[in-house]
C-alpha positions as CSV (number, residue, x, y, z in Angstrom):
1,X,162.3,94.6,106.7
2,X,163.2,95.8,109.6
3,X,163.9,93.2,112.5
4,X,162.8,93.6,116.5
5,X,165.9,94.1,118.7
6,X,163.7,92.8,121.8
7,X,165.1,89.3,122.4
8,X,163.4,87.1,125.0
9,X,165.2,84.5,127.2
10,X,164.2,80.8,126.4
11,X,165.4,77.2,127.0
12,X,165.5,74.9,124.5
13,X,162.8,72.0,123.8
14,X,165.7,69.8,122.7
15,X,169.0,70.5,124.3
16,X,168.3,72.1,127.3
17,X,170.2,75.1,126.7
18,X,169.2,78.5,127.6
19,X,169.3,81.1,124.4
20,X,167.7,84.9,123.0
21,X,164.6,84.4,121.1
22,X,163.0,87.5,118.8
23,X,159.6,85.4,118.8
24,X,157.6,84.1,122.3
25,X,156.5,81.1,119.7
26,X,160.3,79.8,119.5
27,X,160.8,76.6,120.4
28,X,164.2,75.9,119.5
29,X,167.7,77.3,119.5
30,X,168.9,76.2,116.2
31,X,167.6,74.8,113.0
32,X,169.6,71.5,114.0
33,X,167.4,71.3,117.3
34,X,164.6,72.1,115.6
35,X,165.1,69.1,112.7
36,X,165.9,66.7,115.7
37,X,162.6,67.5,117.5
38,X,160.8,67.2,114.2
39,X,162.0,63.6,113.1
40,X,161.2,62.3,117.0
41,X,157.7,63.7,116.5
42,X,157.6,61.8,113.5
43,X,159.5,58.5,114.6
44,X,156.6,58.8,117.5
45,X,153.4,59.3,115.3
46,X,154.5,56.2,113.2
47,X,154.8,54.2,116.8
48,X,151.4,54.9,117.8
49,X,150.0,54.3,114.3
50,X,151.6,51.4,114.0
51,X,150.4,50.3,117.5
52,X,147.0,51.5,116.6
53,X,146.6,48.8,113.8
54,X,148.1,46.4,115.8
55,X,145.7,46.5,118.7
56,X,143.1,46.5,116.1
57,X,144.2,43.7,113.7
58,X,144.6,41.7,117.5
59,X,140.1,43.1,118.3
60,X,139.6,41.1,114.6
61,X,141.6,38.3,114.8
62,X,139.3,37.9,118.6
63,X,136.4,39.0,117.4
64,X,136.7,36.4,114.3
65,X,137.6,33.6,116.7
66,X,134.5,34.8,119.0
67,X,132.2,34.2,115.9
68,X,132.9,30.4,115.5
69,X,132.7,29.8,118.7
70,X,128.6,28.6,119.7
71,X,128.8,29.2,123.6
72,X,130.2,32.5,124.6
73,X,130.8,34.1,127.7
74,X,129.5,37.4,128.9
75,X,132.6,39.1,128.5
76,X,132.9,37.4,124.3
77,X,129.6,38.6,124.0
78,X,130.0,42.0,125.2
79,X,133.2,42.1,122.7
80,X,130.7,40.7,120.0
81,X,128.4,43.0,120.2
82,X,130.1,46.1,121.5
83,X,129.1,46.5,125.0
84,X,130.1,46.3,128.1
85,X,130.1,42.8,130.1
86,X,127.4,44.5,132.8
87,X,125.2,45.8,129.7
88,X,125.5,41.9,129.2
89,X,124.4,41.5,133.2
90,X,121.6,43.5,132.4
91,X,119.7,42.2,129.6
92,X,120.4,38.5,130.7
93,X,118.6,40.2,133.9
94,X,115.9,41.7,132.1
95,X,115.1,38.5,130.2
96,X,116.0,40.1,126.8
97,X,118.7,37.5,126.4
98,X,119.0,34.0,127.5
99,X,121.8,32.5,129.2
100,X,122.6,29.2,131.2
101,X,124.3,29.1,134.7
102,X,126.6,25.9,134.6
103,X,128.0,26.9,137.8
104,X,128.3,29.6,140.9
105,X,131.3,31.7,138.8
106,X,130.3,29.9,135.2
107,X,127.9,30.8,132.7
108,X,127.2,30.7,128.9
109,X,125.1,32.4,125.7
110,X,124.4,30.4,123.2
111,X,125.5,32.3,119.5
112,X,122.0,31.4,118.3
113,X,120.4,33.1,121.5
114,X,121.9,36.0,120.4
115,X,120.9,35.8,116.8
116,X,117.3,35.1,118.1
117,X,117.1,38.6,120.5
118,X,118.1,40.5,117.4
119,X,115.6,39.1,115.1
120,X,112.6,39.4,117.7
121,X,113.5,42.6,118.7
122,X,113.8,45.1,115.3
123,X,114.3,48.4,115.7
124,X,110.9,50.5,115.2
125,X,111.4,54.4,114.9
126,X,109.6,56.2,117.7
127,X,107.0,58.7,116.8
128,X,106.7,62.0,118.2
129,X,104.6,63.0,120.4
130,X,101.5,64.9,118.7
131,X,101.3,68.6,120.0
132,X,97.8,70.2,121.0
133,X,96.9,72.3,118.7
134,X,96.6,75.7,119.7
135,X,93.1,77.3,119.2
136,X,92.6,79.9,121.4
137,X,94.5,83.5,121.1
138,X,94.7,86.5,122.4
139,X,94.9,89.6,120.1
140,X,97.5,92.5,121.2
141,X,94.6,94.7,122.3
142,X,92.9,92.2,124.5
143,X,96.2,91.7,126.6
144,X,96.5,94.8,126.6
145,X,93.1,96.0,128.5
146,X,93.0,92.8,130.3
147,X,96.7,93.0,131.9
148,X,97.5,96.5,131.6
149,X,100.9,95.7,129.7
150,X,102.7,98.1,126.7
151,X,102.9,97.0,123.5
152,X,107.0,96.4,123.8
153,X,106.5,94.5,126.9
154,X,104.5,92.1,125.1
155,X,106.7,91.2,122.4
156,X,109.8,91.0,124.3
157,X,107.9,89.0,127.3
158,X,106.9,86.9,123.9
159,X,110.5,86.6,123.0
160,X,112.0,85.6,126.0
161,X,109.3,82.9,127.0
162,X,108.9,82.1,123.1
163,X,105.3,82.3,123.3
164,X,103.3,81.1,120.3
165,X,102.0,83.6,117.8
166,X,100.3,83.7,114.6
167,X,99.5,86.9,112.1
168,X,96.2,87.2,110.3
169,X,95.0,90.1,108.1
170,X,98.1,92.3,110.0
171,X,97.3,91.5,113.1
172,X,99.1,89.2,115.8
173,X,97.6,86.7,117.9
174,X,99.4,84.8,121.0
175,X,97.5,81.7,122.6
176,X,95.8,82.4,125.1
177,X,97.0,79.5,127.3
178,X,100.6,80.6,127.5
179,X,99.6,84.3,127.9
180,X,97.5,82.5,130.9
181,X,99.9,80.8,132.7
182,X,103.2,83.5,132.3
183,X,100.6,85.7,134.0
184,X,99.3,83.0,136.6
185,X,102.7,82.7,137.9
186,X,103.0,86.4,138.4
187,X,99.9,87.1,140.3
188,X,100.8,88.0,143.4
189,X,100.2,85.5,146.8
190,X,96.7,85.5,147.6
191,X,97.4,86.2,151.0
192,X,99.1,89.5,151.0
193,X,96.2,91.8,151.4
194,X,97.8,95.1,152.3
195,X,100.0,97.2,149.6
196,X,101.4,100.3,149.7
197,X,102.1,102.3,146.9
198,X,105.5,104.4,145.9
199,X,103.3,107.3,146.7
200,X,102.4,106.0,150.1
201,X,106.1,104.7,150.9
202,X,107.3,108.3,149.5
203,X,105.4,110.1,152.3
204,X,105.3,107.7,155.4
205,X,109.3,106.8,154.8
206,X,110.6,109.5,153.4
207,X,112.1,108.1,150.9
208,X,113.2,108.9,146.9
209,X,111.9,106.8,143.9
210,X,115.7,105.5,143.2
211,X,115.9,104.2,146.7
212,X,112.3,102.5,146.7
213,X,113.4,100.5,143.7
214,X,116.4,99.9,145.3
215,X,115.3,98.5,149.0
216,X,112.6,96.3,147.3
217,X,115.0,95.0,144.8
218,X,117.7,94.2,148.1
219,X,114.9,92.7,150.2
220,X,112.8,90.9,147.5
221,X,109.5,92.8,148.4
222,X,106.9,91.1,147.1
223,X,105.2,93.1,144.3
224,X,102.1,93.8,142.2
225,X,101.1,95.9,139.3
226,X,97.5,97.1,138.3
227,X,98.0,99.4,135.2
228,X,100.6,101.5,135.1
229,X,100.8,101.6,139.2
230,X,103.1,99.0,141.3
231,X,102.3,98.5,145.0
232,X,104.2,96.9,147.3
233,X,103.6,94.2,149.9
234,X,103.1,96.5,153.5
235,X,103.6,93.3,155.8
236,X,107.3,92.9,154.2
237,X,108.0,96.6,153.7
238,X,107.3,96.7,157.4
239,X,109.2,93.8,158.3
240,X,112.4,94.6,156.5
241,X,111.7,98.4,158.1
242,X,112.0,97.0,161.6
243,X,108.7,98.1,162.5
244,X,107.3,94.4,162.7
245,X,108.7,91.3,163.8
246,X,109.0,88.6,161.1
247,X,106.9,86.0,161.6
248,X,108.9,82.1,161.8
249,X,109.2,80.6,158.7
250,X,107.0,77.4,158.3
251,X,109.5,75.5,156.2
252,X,113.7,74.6,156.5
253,X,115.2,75.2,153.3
254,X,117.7,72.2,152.5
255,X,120.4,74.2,153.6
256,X,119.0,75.1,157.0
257,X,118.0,72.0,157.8
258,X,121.1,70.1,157.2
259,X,122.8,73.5,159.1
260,X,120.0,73.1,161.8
261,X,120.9,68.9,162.6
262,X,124.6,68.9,161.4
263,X,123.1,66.3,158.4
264,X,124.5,65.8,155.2
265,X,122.1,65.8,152.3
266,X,121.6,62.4,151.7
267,X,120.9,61.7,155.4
268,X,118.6,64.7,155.5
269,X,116.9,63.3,152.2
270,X,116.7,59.9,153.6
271,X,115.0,60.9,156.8
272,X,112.0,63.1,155.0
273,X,111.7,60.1,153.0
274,X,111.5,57.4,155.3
275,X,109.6,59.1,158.3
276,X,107.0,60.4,155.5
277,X,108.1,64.0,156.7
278,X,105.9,66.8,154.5
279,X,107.5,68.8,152.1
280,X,106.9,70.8,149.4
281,X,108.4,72.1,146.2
282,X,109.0,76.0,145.4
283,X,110.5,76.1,141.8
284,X,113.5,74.0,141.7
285,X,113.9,74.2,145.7
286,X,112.3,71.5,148.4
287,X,111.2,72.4,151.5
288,X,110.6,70.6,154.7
289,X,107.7,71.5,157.1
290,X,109.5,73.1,160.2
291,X,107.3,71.8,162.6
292,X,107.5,68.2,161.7
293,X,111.2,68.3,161.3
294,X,111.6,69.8,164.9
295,X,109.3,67.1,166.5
296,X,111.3,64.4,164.7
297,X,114.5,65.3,166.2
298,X,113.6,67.1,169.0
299,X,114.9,64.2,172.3
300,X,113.1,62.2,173.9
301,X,111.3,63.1,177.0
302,X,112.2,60.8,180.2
303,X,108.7,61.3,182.5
């Protein structure tokens, strides 16, 4: 076979010297190196193993002389049972183990104290939680003519929220109650009152189909579908047209408001918390009433 002429520059892992490699994996510049480097990696592993039974013969030998021993200290008792001396803190705290205070820096647990806690206190496996049983469904038609949705967008909106189905007689019914709530939390605010259609944005804006679903998508237009027709939200068309001004937000995010008073989180969090300042939660973001906020750390007035 045939060998590569390319040879590649390297330095040696145990001389130092620099030589021509045919391989990137080459590690060595001779078989003598390379023999050297192996019997160090050996000589090595056999330190650490032997200091690995070392250190655990020396855990024994102090765990062994922590068993005869009747008072312990929190430290030997962490040791004893595998924890850490403020786990120890803590149960002593909690009054699941008993201890005695001789002094301000001195204090004991009795071996049978120990003993005692593990007898009281078996382990008892934890049963799950039972589920509700699901009773109520929804057959594929009934979605269907309820919330004007396709067939497809049914099972994949299944699929991707792993709503619960069942089959019977060939056909497939989804609970009711999940079908419920995914749709609950897409109903459009309550609020918005005015809509425009594609058609109507088509003919008052000029504007293509690709470059409606484009602008609503880039300024998170607010959106609702009845059948196979989607309208969109007129007030926030209007407003990211330029043809309205936008109304004030009534909440700081946490970003503006710590922008807004040069606060870092915790001082901003400590603040709402202590001065009872409303807030609420949208999703996985809080918000902080604007008005209560300004009042809070607007100055003081000198009359």
């Amino acid at each position: 076979m045939a060998t590569s002429n390319f040879r590649i520059k390297k330095i040696c892992e145990w001389c130092g010297k620099e030589f021509k490699a045919q391989k990137v994996s080459t590690r060595f510049c001779s078989h003598r190196c390379a023999n050297f480097a192996y019997k160090r990696a050996i000589r090595k592993k056999r330190v650490q193993t032997t200091e690995t039974q070392t250190q655990v013969q020396k855990t024994e030998r102090i765990i062994e002389d922590i068993k005869e021993k009747e008072y312990l200290s929190f430290s030997e008792t962490g040791r004893l049972l595998g924890l850490s001396r403020q786990a120890i803190y803590t149960m002593v705290k909690a009054g699941h183990l008993k201890a005695s205070k001789i002094s301000s820096r001195l204090s004991f647990i009795r071996r049978t104290d120990i003993d005692a806690m593990l007898q009281n206190k078996p382990y008892q496996y934890r049963m799950p939680k039972d589920t509700i049983p699901i009773t109520d469904f929804y057959t594929t038609n009934e979605i269907k003519e309820k919330f004007g949705v396709k067939d497809s967008w049914i099972f994949h909106i299944a699929k991707e929220h792993n709503i619960p189905r069942t089959f019977n007689r060939g056909k497939t019914y989804w609970s009711k109650k999940h079908i419920d709530d995914y749709f609950a939390k897409k109903a459009p605010d309550p609020e918005i009152k005015e809509w425009y259609s594609t058609q109507d944005m088509q003919e008052k804006f000029g504007m293509t189909l690709t470059a409606i679903y484009s602008f609503v998508s880039k300024n998170a237009i607010p959106k609702k579908k009845v059948g196979i027709m989607v309208y969109y939200s007129k007030k926030h068309v209007d407003i990211a047209k330029g043809l309205i001004a936008p109304e004030e937000p009534k909440y700081y995010t946490i970003a503006e408001a710590m922008e807004r008073f040069n606060l870092t989180r915790d001082q901003l969090y400590h603040y709402v918390k202590y001065h009872n300042i409303p807030r609420i939660k949208v999703g996985k973001y809080t918000k902080i009433l604007r008005v209560e906020l300004d009042k809070f750390f607007e100055p003081p007035k000198i009359e």
